[in-house]
N, C-alpha and C positions, 0 to 999 in steps of 0.2 A: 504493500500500500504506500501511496505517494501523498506526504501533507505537507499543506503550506499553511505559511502563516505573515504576516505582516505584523510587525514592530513597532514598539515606541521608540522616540531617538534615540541613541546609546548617548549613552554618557560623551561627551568631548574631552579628548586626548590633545589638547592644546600643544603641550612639548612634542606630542608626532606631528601635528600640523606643522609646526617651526620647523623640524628635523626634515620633513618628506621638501618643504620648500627651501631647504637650503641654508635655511638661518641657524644660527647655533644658538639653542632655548634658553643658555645660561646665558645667554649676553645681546639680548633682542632688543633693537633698535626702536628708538618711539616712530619713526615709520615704519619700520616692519610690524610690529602691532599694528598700529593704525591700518596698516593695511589688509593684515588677518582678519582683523574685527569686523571692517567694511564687506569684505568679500564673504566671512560665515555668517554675517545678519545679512546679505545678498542671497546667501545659499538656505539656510536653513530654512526655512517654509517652504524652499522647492523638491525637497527628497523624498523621497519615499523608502520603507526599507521591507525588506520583500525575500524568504526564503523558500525553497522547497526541499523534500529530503524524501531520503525512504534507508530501510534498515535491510541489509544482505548478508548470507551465508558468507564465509571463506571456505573455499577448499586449494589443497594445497596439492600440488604434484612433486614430481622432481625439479622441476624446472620452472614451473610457471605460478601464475596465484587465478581462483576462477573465483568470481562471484556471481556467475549466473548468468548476467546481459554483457560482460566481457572478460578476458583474460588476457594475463599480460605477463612477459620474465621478468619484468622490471626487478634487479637487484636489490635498489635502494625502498623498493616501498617493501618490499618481502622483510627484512630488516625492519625498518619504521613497523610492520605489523608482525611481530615476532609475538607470539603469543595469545595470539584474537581470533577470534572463533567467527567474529562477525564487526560490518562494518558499516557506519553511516556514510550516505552519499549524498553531498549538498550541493543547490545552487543558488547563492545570494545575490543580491544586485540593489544599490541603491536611487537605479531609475536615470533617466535620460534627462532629465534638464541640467546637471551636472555637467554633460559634455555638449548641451547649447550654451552653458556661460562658461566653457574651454573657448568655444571655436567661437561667441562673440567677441570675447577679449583678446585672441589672440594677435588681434590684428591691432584693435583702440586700446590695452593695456599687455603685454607681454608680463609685467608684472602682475599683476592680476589674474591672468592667466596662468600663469605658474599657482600661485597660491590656491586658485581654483582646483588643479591638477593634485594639489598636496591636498584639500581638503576631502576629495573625495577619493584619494587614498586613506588615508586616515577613518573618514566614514564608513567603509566598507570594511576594512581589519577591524572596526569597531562594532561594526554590524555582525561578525561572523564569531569576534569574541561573545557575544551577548550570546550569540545561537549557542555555541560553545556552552557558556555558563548556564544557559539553562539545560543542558544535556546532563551536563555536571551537578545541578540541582536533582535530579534524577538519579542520583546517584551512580550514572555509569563511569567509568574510568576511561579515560580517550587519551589516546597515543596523540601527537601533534599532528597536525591535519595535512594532507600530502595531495598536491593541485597534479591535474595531468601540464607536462611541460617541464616538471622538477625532477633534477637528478636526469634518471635514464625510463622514466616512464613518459611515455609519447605522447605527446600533444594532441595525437590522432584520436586518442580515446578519450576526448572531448567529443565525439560525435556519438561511443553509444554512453557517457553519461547522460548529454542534451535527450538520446532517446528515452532512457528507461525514467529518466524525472519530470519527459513532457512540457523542459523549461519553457518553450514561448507559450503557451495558453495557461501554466502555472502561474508563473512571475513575469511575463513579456519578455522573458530573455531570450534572444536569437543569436546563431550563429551562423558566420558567412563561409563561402569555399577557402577560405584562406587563414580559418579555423580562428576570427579573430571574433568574440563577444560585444555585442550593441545591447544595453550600455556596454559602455566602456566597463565603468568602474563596477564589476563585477568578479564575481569568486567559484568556482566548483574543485571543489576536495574529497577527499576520502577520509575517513576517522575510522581508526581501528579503535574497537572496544576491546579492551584486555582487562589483568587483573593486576593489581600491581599501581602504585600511583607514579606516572612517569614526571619527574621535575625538570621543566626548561626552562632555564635562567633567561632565555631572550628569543625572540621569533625568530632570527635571524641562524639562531644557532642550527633549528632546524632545515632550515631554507640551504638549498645544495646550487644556489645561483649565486657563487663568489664575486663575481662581478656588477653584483648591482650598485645602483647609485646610490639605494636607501640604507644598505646594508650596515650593520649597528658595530 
């Protein structure tokens, strides 16, 4: 079974706004504020926050990991799910006017635009933490969450996730031949349920993309 649910706002992570735009939160500029503050009282009555999920077997071969609507050898996630019997499958999305005030101001405020960029990265890690804690309210124990594209698991299988969770008539979320999600600022992962409570000191620690710009 596939359920959705829509959100109250998450909490605001102010220091990840700062951090995702660039700015260092120990030593913010009174125009960099000012300009935060403009752009998330621009933004915040435009969002929406929007999940879908559904819960799946693992089975495990020699080589590969099956959950039913796909299979994959992916190394790094077999690892990530050491231990889990079963797994949640999500797809989050904060909604598309986030990426109309991207591409309004890209052109009348590049500043602006960047911070727009960093807010609704922030909204969306904030949107998937909340789903998170309430899984976690439920008592289940969750491995860190594991996107197709991370590590050595293929970005391809974005396409039977979008199947089996029904995202566009779920949450509006679509995806194009070029496997890239509208909105943007959206999320689909995997959570393994284990036993055992796994401690990560930082999102990042998880995350198997050394190269990013956000990275902590």
């Amino acid at each position: 079974m596939i359920y959705t649910k829509s959100y109250p706002v998450p909490n605001w992570n102010e220091r990840e706004c700062l951090r995702y735009a660039g700015a260092n939160p120990k030593a913010v500029s009174p125009e960099e504020r000012a300009l935060f503050e403009a752009c998330r009282a621009e933004a915040e009555n435009k969002l929406t926050y929007k999940v879908c999920w559904g819960r799946f077997p693992v089975k495990r071969t020699e080589n590969s990991l099956d959950f039913g609507f796909l299979q994959t050898e992916s190394k790094a996630l077999r690892k990530n799910l050491e231990g889990c019997e079963e797994v949640i499958v999500f797809a989050a999305t904060i909604g598309l006017e986030i990426d109309r005030l991207i591409r309004r101001y890209t052109s009348l405020s590049p500043a602006k635009a960047l911070f727009f960029q960093a807010i609704g990265a922030e909204r969306i890690e904030s949107l998937c933490d909340a789903f998170c804690d309430e899984l976690k309210g439920e008592g289940l124990q969750l491995r860190p969450r594991f996107s197709p594209g991370y590590g050595d698991l293929p970005l391809e299988l974005q396409k039977d996730v979008f199947r089996v969770l029904d995202c566009p008539r779920k949450i509006g979320l679509s995806l194009n031949e070029s496997l890239l999600m509208s909105p943007s600022k959206s999320v689909t992962a995997i959570i393994g349920i284990g036993e055992g409570k796994i401690e990560v000191k930082n999102k990042c620690s998880t995350c198997q993309k050394a190269d990013c710009a956000y990275r902590g």
